[in-house]
C-alpha positions in Angstrom: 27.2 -42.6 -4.5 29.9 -40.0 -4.4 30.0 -37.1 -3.0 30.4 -35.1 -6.1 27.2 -37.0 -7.8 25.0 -36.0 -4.9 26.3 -32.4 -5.4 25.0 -32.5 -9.0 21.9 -34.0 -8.1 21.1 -31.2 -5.5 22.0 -29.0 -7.5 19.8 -29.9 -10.5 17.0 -30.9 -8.0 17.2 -27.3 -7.0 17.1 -25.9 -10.3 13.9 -28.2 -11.5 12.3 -26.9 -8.4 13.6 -23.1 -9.1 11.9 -23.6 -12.8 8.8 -25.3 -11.7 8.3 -22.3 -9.2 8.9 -19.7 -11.9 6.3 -21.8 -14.4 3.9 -21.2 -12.0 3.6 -17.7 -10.5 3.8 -17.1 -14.6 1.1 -18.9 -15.4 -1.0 -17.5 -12.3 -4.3 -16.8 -12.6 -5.1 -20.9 -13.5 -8.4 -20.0 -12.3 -11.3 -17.3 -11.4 -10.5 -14.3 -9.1 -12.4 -13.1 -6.5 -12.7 -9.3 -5.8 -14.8 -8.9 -2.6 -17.0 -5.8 -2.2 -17.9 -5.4 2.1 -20.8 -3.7 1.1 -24.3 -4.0 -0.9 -24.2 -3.5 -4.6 -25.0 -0.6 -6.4 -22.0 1.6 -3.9 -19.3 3.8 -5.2 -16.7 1.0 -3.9 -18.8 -1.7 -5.7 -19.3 0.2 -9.1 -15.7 1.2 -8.9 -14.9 -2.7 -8.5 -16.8 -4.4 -11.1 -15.8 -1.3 -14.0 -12.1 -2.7 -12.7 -13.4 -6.7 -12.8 -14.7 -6.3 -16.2 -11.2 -5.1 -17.6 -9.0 -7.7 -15.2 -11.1 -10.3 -16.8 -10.0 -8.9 -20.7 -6.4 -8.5 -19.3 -6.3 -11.6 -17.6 -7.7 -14.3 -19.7 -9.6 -15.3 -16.3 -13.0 -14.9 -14.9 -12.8 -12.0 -12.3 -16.1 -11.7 -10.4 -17.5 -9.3 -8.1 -18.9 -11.1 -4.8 -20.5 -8.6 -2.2 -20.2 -10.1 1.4 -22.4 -7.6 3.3 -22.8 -6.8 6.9 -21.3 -5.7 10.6 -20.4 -2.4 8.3 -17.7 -4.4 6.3 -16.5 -6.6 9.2 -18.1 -9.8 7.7 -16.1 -8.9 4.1 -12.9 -7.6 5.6 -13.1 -11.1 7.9 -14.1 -13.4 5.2 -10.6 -12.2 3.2 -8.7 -12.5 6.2 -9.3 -16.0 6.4 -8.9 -16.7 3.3 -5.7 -18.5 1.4 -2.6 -16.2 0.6 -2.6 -17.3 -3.0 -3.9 -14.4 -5.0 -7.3 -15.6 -5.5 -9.4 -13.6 -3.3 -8.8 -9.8 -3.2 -10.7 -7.1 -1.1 -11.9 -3.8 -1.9 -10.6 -1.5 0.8 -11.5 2.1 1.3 -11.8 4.7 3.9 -13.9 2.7 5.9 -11.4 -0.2 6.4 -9.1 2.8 7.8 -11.3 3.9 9.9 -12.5 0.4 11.5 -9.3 0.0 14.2 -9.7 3.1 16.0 -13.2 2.4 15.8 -13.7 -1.2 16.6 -10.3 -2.7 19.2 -12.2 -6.2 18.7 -11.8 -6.7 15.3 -11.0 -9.9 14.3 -8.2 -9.5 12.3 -5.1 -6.6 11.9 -5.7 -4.4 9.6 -2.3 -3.7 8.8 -0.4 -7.2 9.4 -3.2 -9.4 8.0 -3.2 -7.9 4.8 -1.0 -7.1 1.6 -1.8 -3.5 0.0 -1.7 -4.2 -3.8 -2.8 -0.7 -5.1 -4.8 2.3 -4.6 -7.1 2.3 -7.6 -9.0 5.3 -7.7 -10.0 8.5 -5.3 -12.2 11.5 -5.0 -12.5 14.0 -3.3 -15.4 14.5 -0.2 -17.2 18.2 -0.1 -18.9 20.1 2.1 -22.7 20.8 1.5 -25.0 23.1 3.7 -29.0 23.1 3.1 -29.8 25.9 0.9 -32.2 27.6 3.3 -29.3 27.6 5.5 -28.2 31.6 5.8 -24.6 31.4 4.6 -22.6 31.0 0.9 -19.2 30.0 2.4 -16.8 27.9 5.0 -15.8 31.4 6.0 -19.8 32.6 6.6 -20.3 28.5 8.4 -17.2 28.7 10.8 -18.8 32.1 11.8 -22.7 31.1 12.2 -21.6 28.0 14.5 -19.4 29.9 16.3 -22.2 32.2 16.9 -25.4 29.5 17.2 -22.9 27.0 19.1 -24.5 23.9 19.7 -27.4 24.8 17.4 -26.5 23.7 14.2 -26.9 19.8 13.1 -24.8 17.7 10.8 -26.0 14.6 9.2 -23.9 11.6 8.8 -24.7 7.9 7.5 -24.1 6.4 10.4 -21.8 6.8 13.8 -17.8 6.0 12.4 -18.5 6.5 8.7 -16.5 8.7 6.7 -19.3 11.3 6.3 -19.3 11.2 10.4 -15.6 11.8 10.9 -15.3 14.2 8.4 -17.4 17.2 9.7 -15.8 16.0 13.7 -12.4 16.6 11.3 -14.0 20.1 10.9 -15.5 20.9 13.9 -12.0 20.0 15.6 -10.1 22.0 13.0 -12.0 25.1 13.3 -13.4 24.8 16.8 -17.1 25.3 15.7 -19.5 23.4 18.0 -22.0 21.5 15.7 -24.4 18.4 16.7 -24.0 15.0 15.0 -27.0 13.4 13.7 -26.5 9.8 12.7 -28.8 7.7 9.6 -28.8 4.6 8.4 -27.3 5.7 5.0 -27.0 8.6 3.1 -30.5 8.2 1.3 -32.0 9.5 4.8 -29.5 11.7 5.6 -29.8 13.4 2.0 -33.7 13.2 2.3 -33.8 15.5 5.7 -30.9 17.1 4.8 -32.6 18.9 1.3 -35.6 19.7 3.8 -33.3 21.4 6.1 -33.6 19.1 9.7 -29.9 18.8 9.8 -27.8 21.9 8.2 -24.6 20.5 7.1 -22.8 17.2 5.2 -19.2 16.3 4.1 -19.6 12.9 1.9 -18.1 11.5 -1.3 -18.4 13.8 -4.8 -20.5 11.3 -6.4 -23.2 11.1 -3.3 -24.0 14.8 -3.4 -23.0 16.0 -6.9 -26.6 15.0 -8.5 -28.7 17.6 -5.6 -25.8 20.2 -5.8 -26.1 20.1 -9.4 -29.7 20.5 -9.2 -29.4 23.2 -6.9 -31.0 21.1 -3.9 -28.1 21.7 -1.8 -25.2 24.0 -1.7 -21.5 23.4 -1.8 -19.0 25.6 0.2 -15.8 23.3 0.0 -13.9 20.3 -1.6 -11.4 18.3 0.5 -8.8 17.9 -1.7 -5.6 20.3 -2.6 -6.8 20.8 -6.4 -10.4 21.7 -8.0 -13.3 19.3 -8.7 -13.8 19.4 -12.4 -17.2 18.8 -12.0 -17.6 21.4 -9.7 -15.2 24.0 -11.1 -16.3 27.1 -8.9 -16.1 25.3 -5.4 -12.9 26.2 -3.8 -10.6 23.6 -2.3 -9.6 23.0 1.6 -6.4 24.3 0.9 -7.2 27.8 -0.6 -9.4 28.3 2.2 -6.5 27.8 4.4 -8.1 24.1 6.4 -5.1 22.1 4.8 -6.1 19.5 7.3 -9.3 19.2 6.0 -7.9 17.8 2.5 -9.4 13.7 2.8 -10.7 11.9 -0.1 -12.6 8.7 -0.4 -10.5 5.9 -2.3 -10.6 2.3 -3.5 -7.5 0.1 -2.9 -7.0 -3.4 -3.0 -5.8 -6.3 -0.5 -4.8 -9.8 -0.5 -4.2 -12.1 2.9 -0.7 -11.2 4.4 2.1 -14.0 2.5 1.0 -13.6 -0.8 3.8 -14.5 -2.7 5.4 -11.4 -4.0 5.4 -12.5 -7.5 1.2 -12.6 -7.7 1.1 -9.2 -5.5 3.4 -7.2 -8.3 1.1 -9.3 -10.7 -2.2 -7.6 -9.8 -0.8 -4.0 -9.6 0.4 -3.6 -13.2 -2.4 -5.7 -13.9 -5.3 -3.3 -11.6 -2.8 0.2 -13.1 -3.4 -0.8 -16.4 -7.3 -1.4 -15.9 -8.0 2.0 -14.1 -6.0 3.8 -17.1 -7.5 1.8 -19.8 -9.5 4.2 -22.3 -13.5 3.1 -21.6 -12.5 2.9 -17.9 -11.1 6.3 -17.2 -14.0 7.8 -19.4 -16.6 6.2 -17.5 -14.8 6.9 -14.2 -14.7 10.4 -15.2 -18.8 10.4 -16.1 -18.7 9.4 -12.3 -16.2 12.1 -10.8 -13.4 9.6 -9.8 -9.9 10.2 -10.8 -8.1 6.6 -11.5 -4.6 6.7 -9.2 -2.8 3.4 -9.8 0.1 4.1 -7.4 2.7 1.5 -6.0 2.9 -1.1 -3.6 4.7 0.8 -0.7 2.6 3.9 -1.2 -0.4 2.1 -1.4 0.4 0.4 1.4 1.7 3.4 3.5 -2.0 5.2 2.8 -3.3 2.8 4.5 -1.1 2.7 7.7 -1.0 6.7 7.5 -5.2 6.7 7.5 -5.7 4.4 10.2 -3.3 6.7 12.1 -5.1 9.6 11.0 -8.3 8.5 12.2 -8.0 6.6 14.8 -6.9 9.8 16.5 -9.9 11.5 15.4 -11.9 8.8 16.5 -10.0 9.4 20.0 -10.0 12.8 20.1 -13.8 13.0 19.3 -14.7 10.2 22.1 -16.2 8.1 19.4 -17.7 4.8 20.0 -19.1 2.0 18.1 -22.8 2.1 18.3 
């Protein structure tokens, strides 16, 4: 065979090979997704995930199915993805929690930031800041100043030791060097529960969490964490007009795939998860829930995540937080 036939055949080997590659990232998905949920159903992240399922199933021509792996506070789900192939298939639901995890828990089984692929940060909303009502003061201003009076006297709630509702008021405390105690719940249904009866004084959780009681005047709101108004709550001022920039955190839902997802499926499933979270019935019904759909990139999607990890596992630090 001479040398310039083998050339050609190379050459036309390489382009079969080129087309059959390009055939089939097009034709991906050939099969059901999988959008794992850490968590029980029924959660913010998990009704947030199967609104987005329903309309990546309509978009997609495949079945995309909500499948909650619960336990070790999202370890088993965050684990279970790790593991599993880098082919597009099997997507997690990440949110502040996941962030939170590596300054939390050095054993983890995986890395948070190498074993995993951001695709997008779906939606976010802000936390806020709720006080009892019996509780003697109307503002951040009026709370700074009672527990810097009553130091040590005062009790937050949290659901749990290392949740977001747990960092966020050790954000405050260490931001306006108040001295408040942390009293940790399994879940925010007992923390809300002794919180409306006035055993523990203060809260910082999600919108959607609190907004039913504050609404029904069962518990007061002083601030939101974010850098613009809650429409839902239109009169609550924002971390930023009451000067505690660094207090601006929000909860958010992102999604993952398994580090070496071939670039192709990864840009994929971000135009295909931006155009669910904008779709019409979508943002309407995340709207009846408080949550803002964002839809952002691949590199800033991914850098939220390496930015909140940093964020928190030095709050995690500076608090002397451990696992319990």
């Amino acid at each position: 065979m001479s040398a310039m036939l083998m050339r050609g055949l190379v050459a036309a080997a390489a382009g079969l090979m080129c087309c059959g590659s390009v055939w089939a990232q097009g034709a991906y998905p050939t099969k059901t997704v999988t959008l794992v949920v850490p968590y029980s159903a029924g959660g913010s992240t998990d009704l947030i995930t199967r609104l987005i399922a329903r309309e990546l199933t309509t978009q997609m021509g495949r079945q995309v199915v909500v499948d909650n792996r619960v336990g070790g506070g999202g370890v088993i789900g965050w684990s279970s993805v790790a593991r599993s192939p880098a082919d597009g298939y099997t997507l997690l639901a990440t949110e502040l929690s996941f962030t939170i995890a590596p300054g939390l828990l050095p054993s983890l089984p995986f890395d948070a930031r190498k074993g995993f692929q951001q695709i997008v940060t779906a939606t976010s909303v802000p936390h806020v800041q709720v006080v009892t009502p019996s509780l003697p003061v109307k503002d951040v201003k009026g709370l700074i100043a009672l527990a810097k009076a009553r130091p040590g006297e005062l009790n937050f709630g949290s659901g749990g030791a290392g949740t977001n509702t747990h960092l966020g008021s050790e954000l405050f405390k260490s931001v306006t060097g108040t001295n408040m105690v942390h009293i940790p719940y399994k879940g925010a249904g007992a923390v809300l529960t002794d919180l409306m009866a006035g055993q523990v004084q203060v809260l910082i959780s999600a919108a959607p969490t609190v907004l039913p009681y504050i609404n029904a005047k069962r518990l007061r709101a002083l601030m939101i964490t974010d850098d613009k108004r809650f429409a839902p709550l239109p009169d609550v001022p924002t971390a930023v007009e009451l000067n505690q920039p660094k207090m601006v955190m929000k909860f958010w839902v992102g999604y993952s795939v398994p580090a070496g997802t071939p670039q192709p499926v990864v840009e994929r499933l971000n135009k295909e998860v931006v155009t669910a979270v904008n779709a019409p019935d979508a943002k309407k019904r995340l709207a009846e829930m408080g949550v803002d759909p964002v839809g952002n990139g691949i590199a800033e999607a991914t850098k939220l995540v390496s930015d909140e990890i940093e964020r928190w596992t030095a709050v995690i630090k500076a608090a002397g937080i451990k696992a319990q």
